[in-house]
DOMAR-498742 format. One record per residue (C-alpha): residue number from 1; residue in three letters; x negated, y, z. Coordinates in steps of 0.05 Angstrom, whole numbers. Layout:
ATOM:seq:type:east:north:up
ATOM:NUM:ALA:X:Y:Z
...
END
This chain:
ATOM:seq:type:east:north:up
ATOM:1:UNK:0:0:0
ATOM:2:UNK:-54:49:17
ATOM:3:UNK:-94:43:-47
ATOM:4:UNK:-26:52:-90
ATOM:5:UNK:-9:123:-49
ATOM:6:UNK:-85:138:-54
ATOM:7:UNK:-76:123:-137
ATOM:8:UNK:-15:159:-139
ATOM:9:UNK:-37:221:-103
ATOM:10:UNK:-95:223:-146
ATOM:11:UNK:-47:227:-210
ATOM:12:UNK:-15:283:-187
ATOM:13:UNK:-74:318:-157
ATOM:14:UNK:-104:312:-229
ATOM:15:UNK:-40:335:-263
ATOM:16:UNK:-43:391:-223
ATOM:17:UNK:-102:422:-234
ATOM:18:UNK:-100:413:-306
ATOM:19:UNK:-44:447:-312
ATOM:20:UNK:-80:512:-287
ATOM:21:UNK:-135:498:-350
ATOM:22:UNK:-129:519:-421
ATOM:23:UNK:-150:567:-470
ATOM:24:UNK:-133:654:-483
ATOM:25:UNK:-64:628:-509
ATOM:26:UNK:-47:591:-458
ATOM:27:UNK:-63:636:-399
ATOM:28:UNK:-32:697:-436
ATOM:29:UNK:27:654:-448
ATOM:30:UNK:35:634:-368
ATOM:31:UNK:8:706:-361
ATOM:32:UNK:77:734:-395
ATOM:33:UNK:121:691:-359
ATOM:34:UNK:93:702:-296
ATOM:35:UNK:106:776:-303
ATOM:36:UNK:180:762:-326
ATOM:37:UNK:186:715:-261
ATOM:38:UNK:166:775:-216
ATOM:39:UNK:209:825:-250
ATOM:40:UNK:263:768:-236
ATOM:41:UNK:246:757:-170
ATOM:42:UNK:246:835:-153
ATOM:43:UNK:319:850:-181
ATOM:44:UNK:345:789:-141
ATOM:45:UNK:307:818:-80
ATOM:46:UNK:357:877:-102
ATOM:47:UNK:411:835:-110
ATOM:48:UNK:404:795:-46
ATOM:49:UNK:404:864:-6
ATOM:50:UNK:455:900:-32
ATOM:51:UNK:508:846:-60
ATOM:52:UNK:538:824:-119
ATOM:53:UNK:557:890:-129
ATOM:54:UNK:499:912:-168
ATOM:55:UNK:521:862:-220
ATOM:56:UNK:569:878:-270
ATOM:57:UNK:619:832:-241
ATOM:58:UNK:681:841:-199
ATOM:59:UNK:747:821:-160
ATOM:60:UNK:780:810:-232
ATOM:61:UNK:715:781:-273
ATOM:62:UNK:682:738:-219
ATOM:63:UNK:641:697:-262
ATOM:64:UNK:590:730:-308
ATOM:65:UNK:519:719:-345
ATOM:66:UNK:496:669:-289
ATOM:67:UNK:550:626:-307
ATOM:68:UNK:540:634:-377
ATOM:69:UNK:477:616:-378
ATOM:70:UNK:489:561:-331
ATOM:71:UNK:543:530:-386
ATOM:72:UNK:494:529:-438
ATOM:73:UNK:431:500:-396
ATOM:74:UNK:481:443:-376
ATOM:75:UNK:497:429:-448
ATOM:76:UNK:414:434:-464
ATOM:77:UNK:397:385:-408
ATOM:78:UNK:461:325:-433
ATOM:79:UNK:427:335:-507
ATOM:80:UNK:365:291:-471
ATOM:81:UNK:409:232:-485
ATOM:82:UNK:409:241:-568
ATOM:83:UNK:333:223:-567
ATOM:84:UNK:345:169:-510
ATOM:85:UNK:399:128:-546
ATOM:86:UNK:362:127:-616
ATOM:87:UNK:298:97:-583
ATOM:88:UNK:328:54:-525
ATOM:89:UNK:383:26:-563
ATOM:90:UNK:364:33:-639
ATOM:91:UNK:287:15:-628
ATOM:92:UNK:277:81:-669
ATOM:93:UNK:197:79:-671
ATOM:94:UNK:198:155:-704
ATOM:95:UNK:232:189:-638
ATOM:96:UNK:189:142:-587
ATOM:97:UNK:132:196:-582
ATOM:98:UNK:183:246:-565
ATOM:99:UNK:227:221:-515
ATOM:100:UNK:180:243:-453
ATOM:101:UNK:185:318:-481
ATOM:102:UNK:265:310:-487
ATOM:103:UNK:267:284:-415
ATOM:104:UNK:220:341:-386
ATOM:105:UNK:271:397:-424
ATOM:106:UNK:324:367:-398
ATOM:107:UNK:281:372:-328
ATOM:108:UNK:269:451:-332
ATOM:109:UNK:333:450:-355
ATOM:110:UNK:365:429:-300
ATOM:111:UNK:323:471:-252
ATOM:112:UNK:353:535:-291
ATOM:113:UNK:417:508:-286
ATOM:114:UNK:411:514:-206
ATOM:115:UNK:372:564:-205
ATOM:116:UNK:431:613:-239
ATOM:117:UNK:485:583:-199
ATOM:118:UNK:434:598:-138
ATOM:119:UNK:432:671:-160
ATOM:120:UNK:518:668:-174
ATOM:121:UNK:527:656:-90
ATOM:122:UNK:551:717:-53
ATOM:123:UNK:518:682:1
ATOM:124:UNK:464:638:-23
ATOM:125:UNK:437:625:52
ATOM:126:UNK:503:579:55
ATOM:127:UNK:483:533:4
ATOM:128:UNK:478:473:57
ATOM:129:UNK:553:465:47
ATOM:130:UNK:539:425:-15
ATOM:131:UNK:498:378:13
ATOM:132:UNK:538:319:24
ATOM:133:UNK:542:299:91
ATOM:134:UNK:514:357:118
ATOM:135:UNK:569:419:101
ATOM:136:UNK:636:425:80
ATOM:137:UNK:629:382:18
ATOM:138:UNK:702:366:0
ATOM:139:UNK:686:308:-40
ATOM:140:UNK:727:278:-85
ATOM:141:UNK:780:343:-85
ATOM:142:UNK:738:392:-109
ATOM:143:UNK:707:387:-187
ATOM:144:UNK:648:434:-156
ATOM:145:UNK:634:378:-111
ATOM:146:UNK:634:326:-170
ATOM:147:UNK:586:383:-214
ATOM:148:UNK:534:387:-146
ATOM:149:UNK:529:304:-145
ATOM:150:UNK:513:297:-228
ATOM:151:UNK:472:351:-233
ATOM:152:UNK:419:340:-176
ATOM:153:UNK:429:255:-194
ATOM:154:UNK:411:279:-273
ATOM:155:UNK:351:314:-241
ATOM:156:UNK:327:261:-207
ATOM:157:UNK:340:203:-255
ATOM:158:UNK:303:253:-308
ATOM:159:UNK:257:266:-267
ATOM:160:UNK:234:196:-249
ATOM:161:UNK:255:172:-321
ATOM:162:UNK:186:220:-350
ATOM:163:UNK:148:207:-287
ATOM:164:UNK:141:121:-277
ATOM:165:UNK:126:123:-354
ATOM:166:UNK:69:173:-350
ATOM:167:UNK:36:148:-294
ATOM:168:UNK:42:76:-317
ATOM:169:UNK:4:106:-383
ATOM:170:UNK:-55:146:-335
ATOM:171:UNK:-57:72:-295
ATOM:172:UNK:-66:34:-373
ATOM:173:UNK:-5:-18:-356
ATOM:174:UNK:53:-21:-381
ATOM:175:UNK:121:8:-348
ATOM:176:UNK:163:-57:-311
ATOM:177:UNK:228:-59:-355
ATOM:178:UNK:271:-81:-299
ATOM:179:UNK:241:-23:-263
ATOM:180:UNK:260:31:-311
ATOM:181:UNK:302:10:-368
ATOM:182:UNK:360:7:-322
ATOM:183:UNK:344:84:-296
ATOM:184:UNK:355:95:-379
ATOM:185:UNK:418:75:-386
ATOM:186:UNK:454:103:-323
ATOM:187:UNK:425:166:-347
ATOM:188:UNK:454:160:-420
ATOM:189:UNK:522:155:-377
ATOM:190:UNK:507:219:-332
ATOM:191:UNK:481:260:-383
ATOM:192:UNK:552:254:-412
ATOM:193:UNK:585:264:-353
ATOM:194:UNK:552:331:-325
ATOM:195:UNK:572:364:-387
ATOM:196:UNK:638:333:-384
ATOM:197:UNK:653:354:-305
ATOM:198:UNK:619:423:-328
ATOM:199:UNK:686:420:-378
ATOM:200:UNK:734:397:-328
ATOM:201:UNK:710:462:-279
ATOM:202:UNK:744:502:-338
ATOM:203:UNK:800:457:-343
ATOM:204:UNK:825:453:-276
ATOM:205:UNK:830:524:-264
ATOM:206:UNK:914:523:-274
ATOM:207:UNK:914:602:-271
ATOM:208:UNK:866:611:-328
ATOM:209:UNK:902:590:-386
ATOM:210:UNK:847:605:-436
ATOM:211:UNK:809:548:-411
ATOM:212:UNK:871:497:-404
ATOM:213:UNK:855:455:-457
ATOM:214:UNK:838:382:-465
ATOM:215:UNK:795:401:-529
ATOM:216:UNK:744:446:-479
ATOM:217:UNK:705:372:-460
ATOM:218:UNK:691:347:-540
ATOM:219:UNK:671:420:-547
ATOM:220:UNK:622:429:-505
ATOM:221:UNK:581:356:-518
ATOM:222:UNK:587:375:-591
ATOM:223:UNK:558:439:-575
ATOM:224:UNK:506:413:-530
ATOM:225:UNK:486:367:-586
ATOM:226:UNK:473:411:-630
ATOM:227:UNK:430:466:-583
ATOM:228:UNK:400:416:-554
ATOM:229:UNK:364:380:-607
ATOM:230:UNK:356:441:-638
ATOM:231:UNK:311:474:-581
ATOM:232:UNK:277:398:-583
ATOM:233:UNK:259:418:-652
ATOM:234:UNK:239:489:-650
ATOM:235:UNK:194:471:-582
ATOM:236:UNK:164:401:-613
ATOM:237:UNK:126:449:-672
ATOM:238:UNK:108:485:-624
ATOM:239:UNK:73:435:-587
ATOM:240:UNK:47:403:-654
ATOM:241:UNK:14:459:-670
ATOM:242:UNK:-17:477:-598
ATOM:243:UNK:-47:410:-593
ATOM:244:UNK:-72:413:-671
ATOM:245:UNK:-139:447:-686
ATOM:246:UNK:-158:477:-758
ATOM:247:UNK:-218:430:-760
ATOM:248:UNK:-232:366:-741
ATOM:249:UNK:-261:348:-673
ATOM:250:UNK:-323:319:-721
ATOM:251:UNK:-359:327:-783
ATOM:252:UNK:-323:311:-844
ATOM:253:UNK:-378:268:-887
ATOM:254:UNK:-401:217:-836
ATOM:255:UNK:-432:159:-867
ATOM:256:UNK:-405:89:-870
ATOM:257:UNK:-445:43:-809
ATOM:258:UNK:-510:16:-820
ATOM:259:UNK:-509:-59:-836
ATOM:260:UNK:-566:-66:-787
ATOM:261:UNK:-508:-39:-733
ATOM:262:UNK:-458:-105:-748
ATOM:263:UNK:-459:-170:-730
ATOM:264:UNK:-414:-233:-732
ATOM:265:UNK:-370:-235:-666
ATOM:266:UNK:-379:-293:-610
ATOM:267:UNK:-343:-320:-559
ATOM:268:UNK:-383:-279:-513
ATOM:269:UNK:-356:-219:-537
ATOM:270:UNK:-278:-242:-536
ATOM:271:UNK:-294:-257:-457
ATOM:272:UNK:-321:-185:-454
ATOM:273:UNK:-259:-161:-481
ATOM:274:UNK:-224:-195:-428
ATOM:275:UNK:-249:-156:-374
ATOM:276:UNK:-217:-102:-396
ATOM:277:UNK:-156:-137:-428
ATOM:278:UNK:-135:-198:-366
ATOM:279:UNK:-85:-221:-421
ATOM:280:UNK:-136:-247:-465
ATOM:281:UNK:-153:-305:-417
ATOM:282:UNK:-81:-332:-430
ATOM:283:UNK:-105:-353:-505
ATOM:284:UNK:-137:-420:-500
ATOM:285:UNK:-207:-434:-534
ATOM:286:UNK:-187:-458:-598
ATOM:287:UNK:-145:-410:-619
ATOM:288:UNK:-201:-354:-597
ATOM:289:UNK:-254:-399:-638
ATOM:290:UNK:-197:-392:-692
ATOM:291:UNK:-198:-322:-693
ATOM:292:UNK:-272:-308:-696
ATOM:293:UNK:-269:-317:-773
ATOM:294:UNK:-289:-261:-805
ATOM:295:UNK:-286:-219:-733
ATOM:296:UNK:-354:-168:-729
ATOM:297:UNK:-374:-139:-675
ATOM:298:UNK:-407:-56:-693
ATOM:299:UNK:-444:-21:-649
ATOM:300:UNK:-433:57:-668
ATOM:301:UNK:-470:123:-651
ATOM:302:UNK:-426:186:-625
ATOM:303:UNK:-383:214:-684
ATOM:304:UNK:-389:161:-734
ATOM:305:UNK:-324:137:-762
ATOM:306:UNK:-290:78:-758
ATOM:307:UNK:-236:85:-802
ATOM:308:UNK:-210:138:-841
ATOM:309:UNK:-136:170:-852
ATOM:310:UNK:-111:148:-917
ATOM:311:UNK:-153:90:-928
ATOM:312:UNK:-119:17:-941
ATOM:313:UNK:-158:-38:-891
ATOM:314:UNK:-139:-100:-867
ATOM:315:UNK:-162:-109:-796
ATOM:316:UNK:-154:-74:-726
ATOM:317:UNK:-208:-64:-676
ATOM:318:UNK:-206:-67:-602
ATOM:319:UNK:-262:-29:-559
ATOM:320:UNK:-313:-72:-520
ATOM:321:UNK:-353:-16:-493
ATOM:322:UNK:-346:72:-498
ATOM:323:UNK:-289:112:-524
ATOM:324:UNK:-256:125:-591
ATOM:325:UNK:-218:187:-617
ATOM:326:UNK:-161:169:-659
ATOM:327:UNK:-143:239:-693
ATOM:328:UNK:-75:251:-743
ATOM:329:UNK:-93:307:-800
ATOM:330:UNK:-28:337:-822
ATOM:331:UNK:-25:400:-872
ATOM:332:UNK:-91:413:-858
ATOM:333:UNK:-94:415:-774
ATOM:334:UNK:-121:355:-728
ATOM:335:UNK:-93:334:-668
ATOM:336:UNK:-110:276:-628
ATOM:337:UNK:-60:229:-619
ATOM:338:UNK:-95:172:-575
ATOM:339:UNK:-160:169:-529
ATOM:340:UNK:-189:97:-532
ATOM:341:UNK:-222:58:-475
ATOM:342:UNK:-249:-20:-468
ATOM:343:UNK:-201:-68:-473
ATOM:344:UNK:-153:-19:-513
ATOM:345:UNK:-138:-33:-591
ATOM:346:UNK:-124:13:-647
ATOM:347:UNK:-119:8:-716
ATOM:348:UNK:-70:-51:-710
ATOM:349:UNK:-7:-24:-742
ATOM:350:UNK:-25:-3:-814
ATOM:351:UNK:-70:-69:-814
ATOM:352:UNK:-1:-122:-790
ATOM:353:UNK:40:-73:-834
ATOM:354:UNK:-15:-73:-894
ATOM:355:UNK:-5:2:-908
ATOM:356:UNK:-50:64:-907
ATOM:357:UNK:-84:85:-840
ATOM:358:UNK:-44:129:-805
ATOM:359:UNK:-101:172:-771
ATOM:360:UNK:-181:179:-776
ATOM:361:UNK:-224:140:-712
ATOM:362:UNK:-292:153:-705
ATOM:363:UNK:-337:139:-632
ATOM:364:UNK:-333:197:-573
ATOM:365:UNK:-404:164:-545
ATOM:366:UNK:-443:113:-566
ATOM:367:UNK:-387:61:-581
ATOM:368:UNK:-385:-22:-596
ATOM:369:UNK:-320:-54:-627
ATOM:370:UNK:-289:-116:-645
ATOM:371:UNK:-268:-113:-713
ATOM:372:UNK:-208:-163:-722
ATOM:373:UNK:-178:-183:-793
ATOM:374:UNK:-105:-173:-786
ATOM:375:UNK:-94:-246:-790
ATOM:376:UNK:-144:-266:-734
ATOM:377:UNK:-101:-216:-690
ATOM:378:UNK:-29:-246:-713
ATOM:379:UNK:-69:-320:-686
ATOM:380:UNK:-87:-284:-630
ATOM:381:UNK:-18:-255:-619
ATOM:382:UNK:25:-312:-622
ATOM:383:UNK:12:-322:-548
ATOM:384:UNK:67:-279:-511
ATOM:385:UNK:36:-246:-463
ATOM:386:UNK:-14:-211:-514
ATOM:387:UNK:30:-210:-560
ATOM:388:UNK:80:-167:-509
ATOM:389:UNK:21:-124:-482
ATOM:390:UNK:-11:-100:-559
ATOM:391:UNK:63:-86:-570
ATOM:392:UNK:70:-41:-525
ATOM:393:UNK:8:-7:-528
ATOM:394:UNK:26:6:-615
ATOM:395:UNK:75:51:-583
ATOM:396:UNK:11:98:-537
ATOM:397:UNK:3:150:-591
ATOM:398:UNK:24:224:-592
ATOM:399:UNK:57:228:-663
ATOM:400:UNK:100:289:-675
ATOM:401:UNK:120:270:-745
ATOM:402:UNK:158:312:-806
ATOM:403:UNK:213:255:-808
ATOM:404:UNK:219:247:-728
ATOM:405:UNK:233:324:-734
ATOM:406:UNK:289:308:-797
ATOM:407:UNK:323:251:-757
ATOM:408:UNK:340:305:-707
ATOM:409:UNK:361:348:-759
ATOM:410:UNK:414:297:-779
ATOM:411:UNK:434:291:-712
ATOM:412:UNK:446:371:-703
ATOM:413:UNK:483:375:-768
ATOM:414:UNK:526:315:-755
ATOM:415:UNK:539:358:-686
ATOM:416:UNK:549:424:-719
ATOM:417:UNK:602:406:-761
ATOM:418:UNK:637:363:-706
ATOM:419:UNK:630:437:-667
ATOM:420:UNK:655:479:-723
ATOM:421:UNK:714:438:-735
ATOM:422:UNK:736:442:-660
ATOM:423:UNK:726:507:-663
ATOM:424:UNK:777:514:-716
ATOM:425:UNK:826:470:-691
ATOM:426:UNK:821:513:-626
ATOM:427:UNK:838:574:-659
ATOM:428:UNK:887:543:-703
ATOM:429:UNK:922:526:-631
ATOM:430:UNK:912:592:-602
ATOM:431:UNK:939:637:-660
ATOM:432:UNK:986:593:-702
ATOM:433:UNK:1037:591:-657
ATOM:434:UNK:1031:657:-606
ATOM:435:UNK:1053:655:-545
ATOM:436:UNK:1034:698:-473
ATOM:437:UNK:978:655:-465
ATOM:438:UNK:936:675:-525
ATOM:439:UNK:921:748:-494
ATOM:440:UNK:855:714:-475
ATOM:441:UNK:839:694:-542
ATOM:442:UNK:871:762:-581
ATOM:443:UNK:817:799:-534
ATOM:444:UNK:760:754:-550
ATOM:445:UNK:773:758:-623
ATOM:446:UNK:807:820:-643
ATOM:447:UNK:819:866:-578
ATOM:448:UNK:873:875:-536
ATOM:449:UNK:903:944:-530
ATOM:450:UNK:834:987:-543
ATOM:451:UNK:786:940:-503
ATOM:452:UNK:743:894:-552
ATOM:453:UNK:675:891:-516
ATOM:454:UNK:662:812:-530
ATOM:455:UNK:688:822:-607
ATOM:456:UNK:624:830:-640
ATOM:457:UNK:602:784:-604
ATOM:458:UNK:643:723:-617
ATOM:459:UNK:635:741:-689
ATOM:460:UNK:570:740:-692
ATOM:461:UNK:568:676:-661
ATOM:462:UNK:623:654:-710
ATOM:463:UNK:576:672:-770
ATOM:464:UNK:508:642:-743
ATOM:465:UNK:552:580:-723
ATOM:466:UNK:580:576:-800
ATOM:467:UNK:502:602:-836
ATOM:468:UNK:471:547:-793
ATOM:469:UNK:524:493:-813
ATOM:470:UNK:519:509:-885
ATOM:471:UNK:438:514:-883
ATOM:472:UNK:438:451:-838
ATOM:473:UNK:489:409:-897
ATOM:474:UNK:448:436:-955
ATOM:475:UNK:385:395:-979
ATOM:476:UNK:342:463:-964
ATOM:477:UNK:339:450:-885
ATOM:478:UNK:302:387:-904
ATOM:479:UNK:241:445:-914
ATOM:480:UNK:211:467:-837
ATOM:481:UNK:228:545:-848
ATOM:482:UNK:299:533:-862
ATOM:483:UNK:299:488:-811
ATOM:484:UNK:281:532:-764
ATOM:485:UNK:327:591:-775
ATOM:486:UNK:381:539:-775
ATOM:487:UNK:360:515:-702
ATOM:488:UNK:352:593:-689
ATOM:489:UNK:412:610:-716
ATOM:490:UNK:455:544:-681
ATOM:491:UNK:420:561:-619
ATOM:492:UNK:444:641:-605
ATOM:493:UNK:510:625:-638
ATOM:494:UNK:521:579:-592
ATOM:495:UNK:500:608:-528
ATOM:496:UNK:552:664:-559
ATOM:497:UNK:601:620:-555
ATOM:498:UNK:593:585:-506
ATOM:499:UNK:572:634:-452
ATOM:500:UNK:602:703:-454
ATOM:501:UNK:648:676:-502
ATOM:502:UNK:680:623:-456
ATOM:503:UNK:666:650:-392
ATOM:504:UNK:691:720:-396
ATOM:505:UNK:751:716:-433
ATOM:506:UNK:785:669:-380
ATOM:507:UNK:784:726:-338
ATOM:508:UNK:813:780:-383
ATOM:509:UNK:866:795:-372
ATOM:510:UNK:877:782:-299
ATOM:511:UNK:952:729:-281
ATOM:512:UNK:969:799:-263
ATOM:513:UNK:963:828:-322
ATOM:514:UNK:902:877:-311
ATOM:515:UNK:849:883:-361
ATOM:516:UNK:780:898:-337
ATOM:517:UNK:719:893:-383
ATOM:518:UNK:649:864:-356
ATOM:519:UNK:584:882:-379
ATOM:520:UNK:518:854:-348
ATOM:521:UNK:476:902:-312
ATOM:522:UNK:408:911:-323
ATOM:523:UNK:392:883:-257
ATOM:524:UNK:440:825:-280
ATOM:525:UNK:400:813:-341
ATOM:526:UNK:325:821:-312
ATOM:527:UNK:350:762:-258
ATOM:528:UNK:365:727:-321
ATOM:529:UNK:300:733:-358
ATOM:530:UNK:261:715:-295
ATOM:531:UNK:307:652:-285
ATOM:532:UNK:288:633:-366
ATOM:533:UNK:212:639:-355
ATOM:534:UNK:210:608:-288
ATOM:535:UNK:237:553:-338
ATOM:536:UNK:203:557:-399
ATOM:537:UNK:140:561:-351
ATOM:538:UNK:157:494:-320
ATOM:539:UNK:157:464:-387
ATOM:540:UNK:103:486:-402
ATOM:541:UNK:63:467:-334
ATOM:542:UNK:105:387:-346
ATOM:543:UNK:80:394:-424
ATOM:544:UNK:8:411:-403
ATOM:545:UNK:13:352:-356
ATOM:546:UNK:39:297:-406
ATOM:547:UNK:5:321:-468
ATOM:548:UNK:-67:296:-444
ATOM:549:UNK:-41:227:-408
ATOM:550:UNK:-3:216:-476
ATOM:551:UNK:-60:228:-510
ATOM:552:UNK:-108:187:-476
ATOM:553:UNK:-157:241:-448
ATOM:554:UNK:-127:243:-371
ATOM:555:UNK:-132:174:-350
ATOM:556:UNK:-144:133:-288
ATOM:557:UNK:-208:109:-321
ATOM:558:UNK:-237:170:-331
ATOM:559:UNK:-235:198:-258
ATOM:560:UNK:-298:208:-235
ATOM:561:UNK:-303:258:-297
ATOM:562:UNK:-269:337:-271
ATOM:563:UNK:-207:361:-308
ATOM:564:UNK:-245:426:-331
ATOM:565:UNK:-301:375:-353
ATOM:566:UNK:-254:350:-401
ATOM:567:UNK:-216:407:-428
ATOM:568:UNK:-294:444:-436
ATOM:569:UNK:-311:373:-476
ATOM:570:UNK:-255:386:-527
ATOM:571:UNK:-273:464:-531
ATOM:572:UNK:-342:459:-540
ATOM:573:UNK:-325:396:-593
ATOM:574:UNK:-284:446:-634
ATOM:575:UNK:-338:496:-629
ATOM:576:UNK:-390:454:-652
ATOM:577:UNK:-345:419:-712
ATOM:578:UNK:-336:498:-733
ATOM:579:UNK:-407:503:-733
ATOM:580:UNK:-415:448:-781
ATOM:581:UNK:-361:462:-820
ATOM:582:UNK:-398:530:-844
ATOM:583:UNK:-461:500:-848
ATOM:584:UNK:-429:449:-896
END
């Protein structure tokens, strides 16, 4: 027990203090949102001292931009799920690499969620009373109840959901199914049902007939499907291209090894492998004597490579002493997508598939490998419990791919459309056939006797919503810049809607007829930009923690070398590959 808190400690001590290391752009980004966070903190200071009343709320509009904001975040953090149930459920291979980053915005944005409902409290010192068991929790009567128990359970199932796998990957084993896989699907279920309770807050408010509709649940998942994957996309390019350098980490010509360097493989070297790989000792001699044919053992000097992007080769190689870089060009950046140590294989899927490589490897240090032909390694795999343990590791690679990023554009079209056409049918309802109950909607859309304060709005919303859908159905999204000002587009249009176009309007007018307008204050709206970088800064703290145990380069076998050790390795490797680049 002692040395598994003692390894576990030293994870997150390590993940820690490489999230405070990183280059200019990353400490002027954390720089920025540190600043908005302190302007955030010092209008709630405001707020806490003097009262809601330095908000544009009131008696009549109770709920405001906090809740708005809150509504969306909710949707953002359920839209986890649409990378979840492709992977876990469809095996989809493309979204595998990028299920940890969907779990870790769901995560931040989760901790936004609370965070504006925090700042929403008159009286945020009596937040104890929705602690079950300890206040005044009327459970099951009140849908607030219901909302406190799925969001903080979403939190924590996310929250151990990206953790277990991640520290599995820094320990080099692989994650216990029955440990985890059953922590997947319960949260498929609650990611569902927060947005849906979020709905049924609306819902079951009797006296606000705007929101009495049984169409306000489909609504909002279809809307949270589409911002949600949308933000996935924008923020997954972003991290592609922050983790992608102009040049390569090593000089471009490197000559093929020396024949001097190779040498036919032994059994001695399979039972060095084994050290590092237990499973190994499961195959039985024969079949290792088997797979020896045509196996070569190379013994490489730092930077030479192994095998090159592109190139068509049938074997796979597995690491009996050093480290390899494996390194993914793509429109002309590099990024690394694994770190190699003993006992680790790579190579091994475009050789059992027989296509192209996939990425250029070349040595980190003075390197030797076992090269494999891919049908020595099928021999070797037919034993299950290497078979199950190179399986899983074919999965250890950061790859933030073009068509990963074009599956989730099918899933945010599918979604915008579903969300346009409730949209519609909700208007159709509300207008068609008129009745005392669609004051709410004639303000929201058109004004109601000289106050119109959310009508551009809603419009605006309306025609982002209906650009994005078109852009998102045409063939030219299927390019990254249209893309992109589709997700940009989906994204405002439906916090629009969504927010200050859902929340307010319930409140105007009043069930006694009186018609008062909110606007947020600035005060209102500096609390809300804090509350968005606190969160966009936690992503960015879990991102800087994941990216290098994804990659390979924070492990538990590489401990004894500092954080800033590493991240000054990879600098001064860029520096030194621009170097050579000009020379060459």
């Amino acid at each position: 027990m002692m040395p598994a808190c003692k390894n576990y400690f030293t994870f997150l001590s390590r993940c820690a203090r490489i999230a405070f290391v990183g280059d200019w752009r990353y400490y002027a980004w954390m720089g920025v949102l540190m600043l908005l966070c302190l302007l955030g903190i010092n209008a709630y200071a405001k707020q806490f001292v003097h009262g809601l009343i330095v908000t544009g709320m009131s008696d009549q509009v109770s709920w405001g931009v906090y809740i708005a904001n809150f509504t969306f975040l909710v949707g953002v953090a359920a839209a986890a799920v649409m990378l979840v149930i492709p992977v876990y459920i469809y095996d989809n291979e493309e979204l595998h690499d990028l299920v940890i980053f969907g779990e870790l915005l769901a995560v931040a944005a989760i901790i936004m969620c609370l965070a504006f409902v925090t700042v929403d409290l008159g009286r945020p010192d009596r937040f104890w009373h929705l602690i079950p068991g300890i206040g005044q929790f009327n459970f099951p009567g009140s849908m607030l109840s219901w909302d406190v128990i799925v969001l903080n359970g979403y939190l924590l199932l996310n929250v151990y959901i990206c953790g277990y796998p991640l520290y599995c990957r820094y320990r080099g084993r692989r994650p216990a199914k029955w440990f985890y896989i059953p922590f997947v699907f319960l949260a498929i279920v609650w990611a569902v049902s927060i947005h849906t309770v979020t709905a049924f807050l609306y819902v079951g408010l009797g006296g606000r007939p705007f929101w009495n509709s049984s169409i306000v649940g489909p609504r909002f998942l279809a809307s949270a499907f589409t911002a949600g994957p949308a933000l996935i996309i924008l923020a997954m390019q972003v991290v592609r291209r922050v983790t992608a350098s102009d040049v390569a980490r090593r000089p471009a010509g490197t000559a093929a090894p020396e024949a001097e360097l190779r040498r036919p493989a032994t059994l001695e070297d399979l039972d060095l492998l084994a050290r590092h790989l237990p499973e190994l000792a499961a195959v039985s001699t024969p079949v290792r004597k088997d797979s020896l044919v045509g196996a070569v053992v190379m013994d490489l000097p730092t930077d030479e490579v192994i095998l090159r992007q592109g190139e068509k080769e049938d074997a796979a190689f597995f690491v009996l002493k050093g480290r390899v870089v494996v390194q993914r060009e793509e429109s002309g950046r590099f990024r690394i997508t694994r770190n190699v140590g003993p006992g680790e294989q790579f190579g091994e899927i475009s050789a059992l598939a027989g296509t192209a490589r996939l990425a250029t490897a070349f040595a980190e240090e003075p390197t030797r490998v076992l090269r494999l032909p891919a049908d020595s390694l099928r021999k070797l795999m037919k034993n299950p419990q290497l078979n199950r343990i190179i399986r899983s590791r074919m999965s250890e690679r950061l790859m933030i791919t073009d068509r990963a990023l074009m599956i989730l554009r099918s899933i945010v079209q599918v979604s915008m459309l579903i969300n346009v056409f409730l949209l519609v049918n909700e208007i159709f309802k509300e207008f068609y056939s008129p009745t005392s109950h669609v004051a709410s909607s004639q303000y929201l859309y058109f004004g109601l006797h000289g106050h119109h304060a959310l009508v551009p709005w809603i419009w605006v919303a309306i025609v982002f919503n209906l650009i994005a859908m078109f852009l998102l159905v045409l063939p030219l999204s299927k390019s990254l810049k249209y893309l992109n000002v589709a997700c940009v587009l989906a994204i405002v249009g439906i916090w629009i809607e969504k927010g200050m176009g859902l929340v307010v309007p319930g409140f105007i007018p009043t069930p006694l007829g009186e018609i008062v307008e909110y606007s947020p204050t600035l005060n209102e709206t500096l609390v809300c930009l804090g509350i968005w970088a606190f969160g966009f800064l936690c992503y960015t703290v879990f991102l800087r923690m994941s990216i290098p145990i994804l990659q390979g380069k924070l492990s538990q076998a590489n401990e004894n070398q500092s954080d800033f050790d590493l991240e000054q390795s990879e600098t001064h490797n860029r520096a030194i590959s621009h170097v050579k680049t000009a020379h060459s």
